[in-house]
Phi, psi and omega in degrees: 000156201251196190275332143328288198303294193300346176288271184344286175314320179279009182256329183260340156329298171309299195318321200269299184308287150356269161299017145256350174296318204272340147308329193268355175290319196241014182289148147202055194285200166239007199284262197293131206283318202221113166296016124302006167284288171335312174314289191309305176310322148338278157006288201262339145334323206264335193268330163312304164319315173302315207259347135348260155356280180304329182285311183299315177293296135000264203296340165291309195301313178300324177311310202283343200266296193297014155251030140281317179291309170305331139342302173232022131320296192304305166314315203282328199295310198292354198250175182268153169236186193209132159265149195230120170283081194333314163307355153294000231207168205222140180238100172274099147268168193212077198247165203212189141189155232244142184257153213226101179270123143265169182219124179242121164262120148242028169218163167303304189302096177337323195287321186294352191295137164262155160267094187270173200231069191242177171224140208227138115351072162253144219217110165208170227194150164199118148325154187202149186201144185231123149268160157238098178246118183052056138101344161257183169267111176282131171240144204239132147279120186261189187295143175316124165254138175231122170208187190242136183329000177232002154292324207263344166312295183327310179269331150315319202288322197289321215255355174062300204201147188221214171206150175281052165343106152229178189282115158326310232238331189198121193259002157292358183239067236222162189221112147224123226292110172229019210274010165244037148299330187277296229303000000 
């Protein structure tokens, strides 16, 4: 079944689970013996469709993160590289924090709803490592990380030395290797 088609089953899985819930709520036929059934089905319509979805969504992201990886295997084998001492490298941060209104219920009833009120903490970092080469300066940036500076001191200190990939042919068109930052 390709990925269309299951986004499609699960949009109407919800849908039809949503509108047999809310038909067996006002039922009072004779097809259903007890409108709790009509409910349950309803019910379990809607979450299969949810975890449809939710699988679909899963199995693309991973599918997009191994062809990204495969990506830039393919890259670090064809380029030249440069080691990089970390304690060479400059740690730029940039941490902020960011303001968040939630709304928490503990009733059906909107009026009963609190308004929170939170601030969330983000932490982000970027390497920079400068070479010099033939009377210029080169500067290599690496991908954003987000930890927090004495985290990220930390996995530097352990890790000493990594390497830089870059493109033979365009040395703007560098990889620089942080994945044990992930790890």
């Amino acid at each position: 079944m390709s990925v269309i088609f299951k986004k499609i089953l699960g949009y109407l899985l919800i849908i039809t689970g949503i509108v047999t819930y809310l038909f067996s709520q006002n039922y009072s036929g004779n097809f259903f013996l007890y409108p709790v059934f009509g409910k349950s089905i309803g019910i379990v319509l809607l979450i299969v469709g949810v975890l449809l979805l939710r699988i679909i969504w899963v199995t693309t992201k991973k599918s997009e993160y191994k062809n990204l990886q495969t990506e830039i295997d393919a890259f670090k084998s064809k380029a030249d590289k440069i080691l990089v001492k970390l304690d060479d490298c400059k740690i730029i941060m940039n941490n902020y924090s960011e303001h968040i209104d939630t709304i928490e219920s503990n009733s059906e009833l909107i009026f009963d709803s609190i308004k929170k009120n939170e601030n969330r903490n983000v932490n982000q970092a970027v390497l920079i490592f400068e070479k010099h080469r033939k009377g210029q300066t080169e500067k290599y940036t690496s991908q954003t990380i987000y930890t927090d500076e004495i985290t990220l001191r930390l996995l530097l200190q352990k890790q000493k030395e990594t390497f830089i990939y870059f493109d033979k042919s365009n040395r703007n068109r560098y990889y620089f290797d942080i994945d044990f930052i992930h790890e």
